[in-house]
N, C-alpha and C positions, 0 to 999 in steps of 0.2 A: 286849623292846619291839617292837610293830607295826610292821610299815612304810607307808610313807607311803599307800600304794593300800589298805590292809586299814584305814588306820583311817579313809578317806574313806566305804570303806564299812562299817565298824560303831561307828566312833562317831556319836551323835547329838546329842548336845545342845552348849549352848554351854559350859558345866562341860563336859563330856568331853572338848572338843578342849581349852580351857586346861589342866586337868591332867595331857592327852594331853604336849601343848605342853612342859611346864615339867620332863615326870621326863627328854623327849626333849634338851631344852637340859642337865640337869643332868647326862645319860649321856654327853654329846656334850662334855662341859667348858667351858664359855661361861663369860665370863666377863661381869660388868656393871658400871653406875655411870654409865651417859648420859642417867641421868633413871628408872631403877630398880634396885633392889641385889639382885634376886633372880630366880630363873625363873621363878615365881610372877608376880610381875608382869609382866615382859617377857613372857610367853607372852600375860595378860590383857589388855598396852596391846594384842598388836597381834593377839589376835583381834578386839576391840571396835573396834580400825581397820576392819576387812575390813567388818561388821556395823553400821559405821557408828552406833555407838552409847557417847550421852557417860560421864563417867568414873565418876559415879554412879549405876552401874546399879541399878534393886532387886533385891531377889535373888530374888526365885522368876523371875526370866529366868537365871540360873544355868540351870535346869533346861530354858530352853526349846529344843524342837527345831529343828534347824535342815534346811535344803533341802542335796539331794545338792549344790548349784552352791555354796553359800556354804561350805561343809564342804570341796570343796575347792581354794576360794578361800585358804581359812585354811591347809588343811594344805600348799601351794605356800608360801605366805610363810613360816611356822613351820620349813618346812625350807630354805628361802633361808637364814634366820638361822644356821642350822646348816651351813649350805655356805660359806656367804662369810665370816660371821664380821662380818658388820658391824652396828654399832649398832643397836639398833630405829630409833632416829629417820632415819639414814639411806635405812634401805630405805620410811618412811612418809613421808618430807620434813618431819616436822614434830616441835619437840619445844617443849615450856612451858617461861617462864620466867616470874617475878613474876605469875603468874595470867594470862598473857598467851602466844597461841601462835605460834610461828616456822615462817618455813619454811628448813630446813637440807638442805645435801648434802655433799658431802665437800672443796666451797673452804674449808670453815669448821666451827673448835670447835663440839661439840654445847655448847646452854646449861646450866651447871648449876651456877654458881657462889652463894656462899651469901651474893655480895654483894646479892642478889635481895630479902632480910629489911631490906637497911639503906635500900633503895631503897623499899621499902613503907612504912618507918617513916619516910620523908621526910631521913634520914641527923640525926636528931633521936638524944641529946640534941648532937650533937658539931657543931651547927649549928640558928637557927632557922629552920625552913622555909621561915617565910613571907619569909623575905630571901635565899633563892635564886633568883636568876635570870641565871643563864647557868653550863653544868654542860661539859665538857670529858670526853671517856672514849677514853681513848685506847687501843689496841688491838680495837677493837670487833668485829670478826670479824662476826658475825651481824646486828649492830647491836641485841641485845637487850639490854644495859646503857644503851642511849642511848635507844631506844624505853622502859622500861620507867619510866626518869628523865623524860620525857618527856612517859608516865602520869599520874605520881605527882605534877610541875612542869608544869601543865596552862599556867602564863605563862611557864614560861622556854626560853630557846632552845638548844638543845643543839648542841654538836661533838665530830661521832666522824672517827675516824681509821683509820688502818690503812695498814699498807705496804704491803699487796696488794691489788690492783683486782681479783681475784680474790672476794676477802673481800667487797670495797665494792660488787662487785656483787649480791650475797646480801643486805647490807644495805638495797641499794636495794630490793630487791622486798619486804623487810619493814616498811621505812618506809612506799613504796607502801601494802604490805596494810593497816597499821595508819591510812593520812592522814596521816602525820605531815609529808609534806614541807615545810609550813610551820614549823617546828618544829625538824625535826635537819636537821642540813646535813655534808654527808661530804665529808672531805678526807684524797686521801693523803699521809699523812707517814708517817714513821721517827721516831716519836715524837714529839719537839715540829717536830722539822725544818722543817715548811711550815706550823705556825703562827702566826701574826703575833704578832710583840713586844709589839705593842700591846694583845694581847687579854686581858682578866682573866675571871676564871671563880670562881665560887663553891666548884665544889667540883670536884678532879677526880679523877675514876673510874678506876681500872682494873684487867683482869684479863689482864695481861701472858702470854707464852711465861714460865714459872716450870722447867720441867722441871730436874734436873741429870744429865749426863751417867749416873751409876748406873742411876737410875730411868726414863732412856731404855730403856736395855740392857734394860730388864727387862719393858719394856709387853707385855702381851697382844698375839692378833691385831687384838681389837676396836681397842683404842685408835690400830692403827698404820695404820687407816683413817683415821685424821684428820690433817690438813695439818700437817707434820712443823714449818715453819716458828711454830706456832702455839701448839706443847709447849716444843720446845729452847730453851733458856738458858744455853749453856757450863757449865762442870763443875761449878760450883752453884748454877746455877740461875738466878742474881743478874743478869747480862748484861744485861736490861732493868731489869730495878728497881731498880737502881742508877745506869745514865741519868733513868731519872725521877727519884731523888731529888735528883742534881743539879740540874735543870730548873725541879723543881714550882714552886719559890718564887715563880720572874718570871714566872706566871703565873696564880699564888693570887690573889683578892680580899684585905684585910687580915685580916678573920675567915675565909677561905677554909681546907678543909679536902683532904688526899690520901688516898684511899682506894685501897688497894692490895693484891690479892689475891697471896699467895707461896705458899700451899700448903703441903707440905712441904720447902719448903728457907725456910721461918719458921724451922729450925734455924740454916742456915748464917747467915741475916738476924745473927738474933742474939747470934752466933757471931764475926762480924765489928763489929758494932754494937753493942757490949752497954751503954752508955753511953744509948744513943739512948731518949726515950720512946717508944717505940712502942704504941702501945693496939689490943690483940686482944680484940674484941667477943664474945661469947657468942651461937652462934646457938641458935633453938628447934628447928628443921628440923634439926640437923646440919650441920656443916662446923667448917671451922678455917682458920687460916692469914690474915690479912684483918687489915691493920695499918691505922692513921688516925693522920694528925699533921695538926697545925696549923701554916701558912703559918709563925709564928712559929716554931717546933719546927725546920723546915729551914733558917732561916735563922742561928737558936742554932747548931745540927750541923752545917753546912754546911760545916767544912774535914774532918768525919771522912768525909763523901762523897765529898772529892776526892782521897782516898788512894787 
C-alpha cells in the first residue's frame, strides 16, 4: 500500500483516492456500521464530504480529476479514520437518519436505528396516523427519533428526553437546524422521571442503552467512541427496557402504541418474557430487534414486568 504523501501525489481522480481509501481502511482493520457496512463506502461518504458533493453522484465523475489541494484534503481525513478509529460521522459531524441529516459528535449515538422505516411509514398499520398527535421518545440522544417523528407528524407535538444535557444539547442544535422548535420540546429525565403524570402520548418511541455486558467487552475501537452511558444496559441488556415497560402504560393514549428498540438482547427480552406478545416488525433496509405493544398489551402483562 502507498503512503499517505505518494498517494497525494499520484493518485488522481476521485475513483483513485475512494479505492485508494477503502483497501487502506480494509489493511488497517476498521471496522463499521455507523451509517455504512463496508470500506467501500466509508472511504466514498467521506471522500464526497471533502468534494462537497451529494450522495448521488453520476458516475463518469468517478473518473474525474481532482486538484493537488482537494487530493489532499481527502487523503488527511481517510487517514484520520485510520489513526483515531473514529466513526465516519464523527469526524464529518453529520450522519442521516429517515432521509433527514444530523449533526453528531461524540455526546451522542450515531443515528441508525431501523426504527427510522416505522417513522416513515407514519408507525401504520399498528396505529392510524392520522390520530396521532402527541409522540413521546425517550432516550433521544441526537434528537433524531423526535425530529424525524416530527417530519413525518407535521400537527403533532413531540417530547424527547434524555438524562444527559450533554445529549440534549446536540438535540438542541438539530432541532434548531431542522425549525422544529415549535414542535419538539426537550426535557431531561431518567426515563419517565420528569415527565408529568398528566401527560398522554399516542405513541412512545424508543431506542434505549440495549448493550449487555458480553457485547460490551467485545465493542470495537469505533464503537468505544461513543458515550458509553448510551450502549450499557447491565448484564442483559434489559436495565432500561424494562423500566419503560413498567411505565409505558400511564402514559399511553387508550389506542397508544410502545415502540422499542433491543437489538440484540431481543434474546434475553424473550427469554425472560416469553408469554408477552411482543411484535417484531420486518425491516426492508435491514435491522432487527424493534418490539411494539399496545397500551392494552402492558397492562394485560403488567405483573410479569414487575418481577
Amino acid at each position: 500500500m502507498i503512503n499517505a504523501n505518494d498517494a497525494i501525489e499520484e493518485l488522481r481522480t476521485l475513483g483513485d483516492l475512494v479505492r485508494w481509501g477503502a483497501s487502506s481502511f480494509n489493511e488497517a482493520g476498521l471496522t463499521f456500521g455507523h451509517g455504512t457496512g463496508n470500506a467501500l463506502d466509508e472511504a466514498f461518504l467521506l471522500v464526497r464530504h471533502v468534494l462537497h458533493l451529494p450522495h448521488d453522484i453520476p458516475a463518469y465523475m468517478v473518473g474525474a480529476t481532482l486538484t493537488k489541494h482537494e487530493r489532499r484534503q481527502i487523503v488527511e481525513l481517510l487517514m484520520e479514520r485510520i489513526t483515531s478509529r473514529k466513526p465516519a460521522p464523527y469526524l464529518i459531524h453529520e450522519s442521516w437518519f429517515a432521509g433527514l441529516p444530523f449533526y453528531v459528535d461524540e455526546r451522542v449515538l450515531i443515528p441508525r436505528s431501523p426504527i427510522a422505516e416505522l417513522i416513515e411509514q407514519g408507525f401504520s398499520p399498528w396505529v392510524d396516523p392520522d390520530n396521532v398527535h402527541t409522540i413521546l421518545d425517550l432516550c433521544t440522544g441526537s434528537g433524531c427519533i423526535a425530529i424525524a417523528c416530527a417530519a413525518a407528524f407535521p400537527e403533532a407535538h413531540i417530547t424527547a428526553t434524555d438524562n444527559s444535557l450533554s445529549a440534549l444539547e446536540v438535540a438542541a442544535i438539530n432541532i434548531e437546524k431542522h425549525g422544529m422548535q415549535k414542535q419538539v420540546e426537550l426535557v431531561k429525565s431518567d426515563v419517565f422521571q420528569n415527565v408529568p403524570a398528566t401527560q398522554q402520548f399516542d405513541v412512545i418511541v424508543s431506542n434505549p442503552p440495549y448493550v449487555d455486558a458480553t457485547d460490551i467487552a467485545a465493542l470495537s475501537p469505533e464503537f468505544l467512541h461513543e458515550p458509553a452511558g448510551a450502549l450499557a444496559a447491565g448484564r442483559d441488556g434489559l436495565d432500561i427496557v424494562k423500566q419503560i415497560l413498567l411505565g409505558a402504560a400511564d402514559y399511553l393514549s387508550d389506542q397508544g402504541i410502545l415502540v422499542v428498540e433491543v437489538g440484540n438482547s431481543e434474546t434475553a427480552l424473550l427469554e425472560q418474557f416469553p408469554d408477552v406478545p411482543f411484535i417484531w416488525p420486518d425491516f426492508a433496509r435491514g435491522g432487527h430487534g424493534v418490539f411494539i405493544l399496545s397500551r392494552q398489551e402492558l397492562i394485560n402483562y403488567a405483573d410479569r414486568f414487575q418481577r
